[in-house]
N, C-alpha and C positions, 0 to 999 in steps of 0.2 A: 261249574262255578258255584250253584246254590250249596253242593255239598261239602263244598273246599270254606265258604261263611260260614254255616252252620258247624263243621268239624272245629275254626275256630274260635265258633263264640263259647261254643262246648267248652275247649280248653280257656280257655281265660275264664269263663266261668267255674270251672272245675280248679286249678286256680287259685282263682281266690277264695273258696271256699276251702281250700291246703291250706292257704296260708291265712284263715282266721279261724281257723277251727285248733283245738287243743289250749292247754294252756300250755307251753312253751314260750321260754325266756328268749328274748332276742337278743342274737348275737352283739355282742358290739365290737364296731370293727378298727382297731388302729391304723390311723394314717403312716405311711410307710415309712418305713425305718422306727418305728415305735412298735412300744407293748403295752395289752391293755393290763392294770394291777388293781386287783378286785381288792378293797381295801377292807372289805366286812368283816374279816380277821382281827381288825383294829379299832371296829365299833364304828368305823367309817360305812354308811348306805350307799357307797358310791364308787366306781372304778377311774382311775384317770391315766393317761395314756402317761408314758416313761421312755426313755429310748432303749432300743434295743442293748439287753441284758447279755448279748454272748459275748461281746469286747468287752463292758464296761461293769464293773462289781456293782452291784445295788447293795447300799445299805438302809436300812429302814430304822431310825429311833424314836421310840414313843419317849420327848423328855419328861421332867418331874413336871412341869408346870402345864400339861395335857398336850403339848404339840408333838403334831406324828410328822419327824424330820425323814425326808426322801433326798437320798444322794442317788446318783448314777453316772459315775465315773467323773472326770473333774468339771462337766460342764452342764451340769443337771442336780438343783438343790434348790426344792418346795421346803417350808413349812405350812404345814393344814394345822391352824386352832379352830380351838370349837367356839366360836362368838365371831358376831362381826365387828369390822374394826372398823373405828370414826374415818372417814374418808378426809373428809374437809378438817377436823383436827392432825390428820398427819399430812395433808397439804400444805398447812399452814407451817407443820415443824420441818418441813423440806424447805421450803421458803425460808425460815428463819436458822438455817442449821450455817455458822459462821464459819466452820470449816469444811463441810460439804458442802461446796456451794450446787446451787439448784443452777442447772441451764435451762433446760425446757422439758415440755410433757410429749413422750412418742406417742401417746393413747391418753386420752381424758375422757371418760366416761362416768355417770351416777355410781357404778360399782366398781371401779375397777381406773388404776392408773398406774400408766408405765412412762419413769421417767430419766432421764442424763442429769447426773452432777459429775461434781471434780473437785477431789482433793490433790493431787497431784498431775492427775490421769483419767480422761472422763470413764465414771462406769455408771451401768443401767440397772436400775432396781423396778420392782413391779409390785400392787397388792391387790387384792382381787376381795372381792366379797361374793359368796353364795350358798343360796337357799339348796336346802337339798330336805325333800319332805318337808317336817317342820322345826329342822334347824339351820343356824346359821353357822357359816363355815366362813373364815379368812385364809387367803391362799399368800406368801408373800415368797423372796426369794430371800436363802439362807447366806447371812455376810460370813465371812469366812477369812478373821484378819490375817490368819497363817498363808493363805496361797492366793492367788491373783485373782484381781475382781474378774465377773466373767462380761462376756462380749455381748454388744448386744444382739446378735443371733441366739445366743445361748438362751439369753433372756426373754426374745419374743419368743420361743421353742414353749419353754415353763410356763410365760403369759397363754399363751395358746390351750396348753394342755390342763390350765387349770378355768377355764372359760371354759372346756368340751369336757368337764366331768361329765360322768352320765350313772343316772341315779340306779341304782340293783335294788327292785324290787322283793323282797322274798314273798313269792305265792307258795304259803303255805296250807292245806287245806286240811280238816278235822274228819 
């Protein structure tokens, strides 16, 4: 029995000593049915999770005005700007928008609100604010007057995945 404790304080000792030692970057792992998209390519410090790319085309567009637009198939559309956006100034123009009308908020949060209006047809939009090192990033969902607003599954999906960015460090050493 003392030998069977002692083999495994050994192991868990040894352990954790694997797993703090080196520098090695930690995996990051997408929740299923998703893919992680390491955005560093695009001046972006940050990966965020997308859905799975073998059914659905990803398009990625950096527009003029610095927004990096992420489509994935008809039911997946981030814009990431670089600044944060007034919260309480674009609650107020939901609130006062005479042809979207505002129903209610799904998520009310300091950073971050997802919420239902209707113009014809209720649909769900979201914006998000965050820090990532030391800048500020706005996450919102792309309106798309050509094809149908999306659901709001679709919506909590892109609210989600832009709440669980996760920041890429580059350990670079001289």
């Amino acid at each position: 029995m003392r030998k069977t404790i002692i083999t495994l304080i050994s192991a868990t000792v040894l352990t954790g000593l694997i797993s703090c030692g080196g520098n090695k970057s930690e995996a990051i792992v997408a929740p299923e049915g998703m893919n992680t998209l390491n955005l560093n390519r695009f001046g972006k410090p940050f990966a965020i999770f997308v859905p799975d790319t073998i059914a659905n085309k990803m398009e990625i567009t950096e527009q003029s005005n610095g927004a990096l637009d992420i489509k994935v198939g008809k039911a997946f559309a981030i814009s990431i700007n670089e600044q944060a956006a007034d919260i309480e100034m674009r609650k107020q123009d939901i609130k006062d928008d005479e042809v979207n009308k505002f129903k209610s908020y799904i998520a009310e949060e300091p950073n971050a609100i997802m919420w239902e209006s209707e113009i014809v047809k209720p649909e769900f939009h979201f914006l998000i604010n965050q820090k990532v090192g030391s800048a500020d990033y706005n996450f919102e969902d792309i309106r798309d007057t050509e094809s149908n607003t999306l659901s709001k599954d679709a919506i909590q999906k892109m609210f989600d995945s832009a709440k669980n960015i996760k920041e890429i460090k580059n350990d670079h050493k001289s």
